[in-house]
C-alpha positions as CSV (number, residue, x, y, z in Angstrom):
1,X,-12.2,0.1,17.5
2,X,-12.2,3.5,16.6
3,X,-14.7,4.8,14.4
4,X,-14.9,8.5,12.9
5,X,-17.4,10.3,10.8
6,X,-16.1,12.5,7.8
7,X,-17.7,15.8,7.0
8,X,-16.5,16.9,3.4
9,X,-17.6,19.9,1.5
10,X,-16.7,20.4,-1.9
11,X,-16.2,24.7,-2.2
12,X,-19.1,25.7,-4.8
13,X,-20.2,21.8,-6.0
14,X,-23.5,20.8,-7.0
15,X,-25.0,17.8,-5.4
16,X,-24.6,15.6,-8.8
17,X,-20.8,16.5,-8.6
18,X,-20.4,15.0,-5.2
19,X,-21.2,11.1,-6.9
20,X,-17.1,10.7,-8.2
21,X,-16.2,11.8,-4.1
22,X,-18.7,9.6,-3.1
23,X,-17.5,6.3,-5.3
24,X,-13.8,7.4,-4.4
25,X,-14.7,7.5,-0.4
26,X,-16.4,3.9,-0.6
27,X,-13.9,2.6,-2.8
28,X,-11.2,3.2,-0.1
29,X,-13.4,1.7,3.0
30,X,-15.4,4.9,3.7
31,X,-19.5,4.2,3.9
32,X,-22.2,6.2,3.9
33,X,-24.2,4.2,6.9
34,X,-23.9,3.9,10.1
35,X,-25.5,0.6,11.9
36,X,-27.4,0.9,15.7
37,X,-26.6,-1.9,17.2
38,X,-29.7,-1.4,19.7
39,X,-32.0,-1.4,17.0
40,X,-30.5,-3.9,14.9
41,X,-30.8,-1.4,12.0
42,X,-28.7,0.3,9.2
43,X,-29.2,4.1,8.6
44,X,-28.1,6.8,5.3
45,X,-25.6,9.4,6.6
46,X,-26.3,13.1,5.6
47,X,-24.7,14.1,2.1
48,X,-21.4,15.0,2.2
49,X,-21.0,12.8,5.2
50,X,-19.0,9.5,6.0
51,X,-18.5,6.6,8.5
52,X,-14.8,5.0,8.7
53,X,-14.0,2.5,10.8
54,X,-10.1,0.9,11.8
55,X,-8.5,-0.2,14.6
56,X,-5.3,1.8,14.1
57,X,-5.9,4.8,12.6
58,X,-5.8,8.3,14.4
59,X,-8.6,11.4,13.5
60,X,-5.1,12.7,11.9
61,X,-4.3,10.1,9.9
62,X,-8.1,9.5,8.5
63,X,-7.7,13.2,7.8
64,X,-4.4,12.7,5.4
65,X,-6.1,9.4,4.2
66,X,-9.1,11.7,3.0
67,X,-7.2,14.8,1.8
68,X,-5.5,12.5,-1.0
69,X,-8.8,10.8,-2.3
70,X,-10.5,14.9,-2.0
71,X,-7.6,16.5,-4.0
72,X,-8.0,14.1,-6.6
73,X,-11.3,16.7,-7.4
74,X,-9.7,19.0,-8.2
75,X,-12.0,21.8,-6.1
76,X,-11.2,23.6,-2.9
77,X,-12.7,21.7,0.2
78,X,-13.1,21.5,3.7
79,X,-12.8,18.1,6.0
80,X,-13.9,17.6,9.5
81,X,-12.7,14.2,10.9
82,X,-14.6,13.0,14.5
83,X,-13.6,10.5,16.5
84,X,-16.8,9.2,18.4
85,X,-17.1,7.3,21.2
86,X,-21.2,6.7,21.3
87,X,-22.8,8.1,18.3
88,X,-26.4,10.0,18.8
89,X,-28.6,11.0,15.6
90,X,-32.2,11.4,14.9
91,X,-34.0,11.6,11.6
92,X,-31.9,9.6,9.5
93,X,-33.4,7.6,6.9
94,X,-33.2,3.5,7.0
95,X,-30.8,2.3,4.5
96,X,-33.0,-0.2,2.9
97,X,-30.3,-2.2,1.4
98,X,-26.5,-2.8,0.1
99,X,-27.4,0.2,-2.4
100,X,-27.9,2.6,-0.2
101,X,-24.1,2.9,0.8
């Protein structure tokens, strides 16, 4: 199944005005974990960045997918979609529960 992470960046947005993108993201299947199946443990994605997961969905259409819900802000952004294969990180912080998304 493919799976993608979402960088979005909100042109001259505090941090607090990221939460509405953040609910908007989740609410249409976007998280903000990533799960190592090795380790048999979830881990918090970087602000601003997102996980997305589906079985038939291109990097191209996951960008149009997150254009609409980032419009809906009303500020000027930037998206980078990835498709990844293996995912590699270090650092990232152990979601510690349900919440954490």
């Amino acid at each position: 199944m493919p799976r993608f992470t979402v960088r979005v960046q909100l042109q001259g947005a505090a941090l607090d005005e990221y939460a509405p993108l953040r609910e908007a993201m989740q609410k249409d299947g976007f998280t903000k974990t990533i799960f190592s199946k090795k380790k048999q443990t979830t881990y918090r994605l970087p602000q601003a960045e997102y996980a997305y997961e589906d079985k038939s969905i291109t990097a191209s259409d996951v960008l149009k997918k997150v254009k609409q819900i980032v419009t809906s802000t009303g500020r000027d952004y930037a998206i980078l979609v990835t498709e990844s294969k293996t995912r590699a990180w270090y650092g990232l912080a152990v979601a510690e529960d349900e919440t954490d998304e």
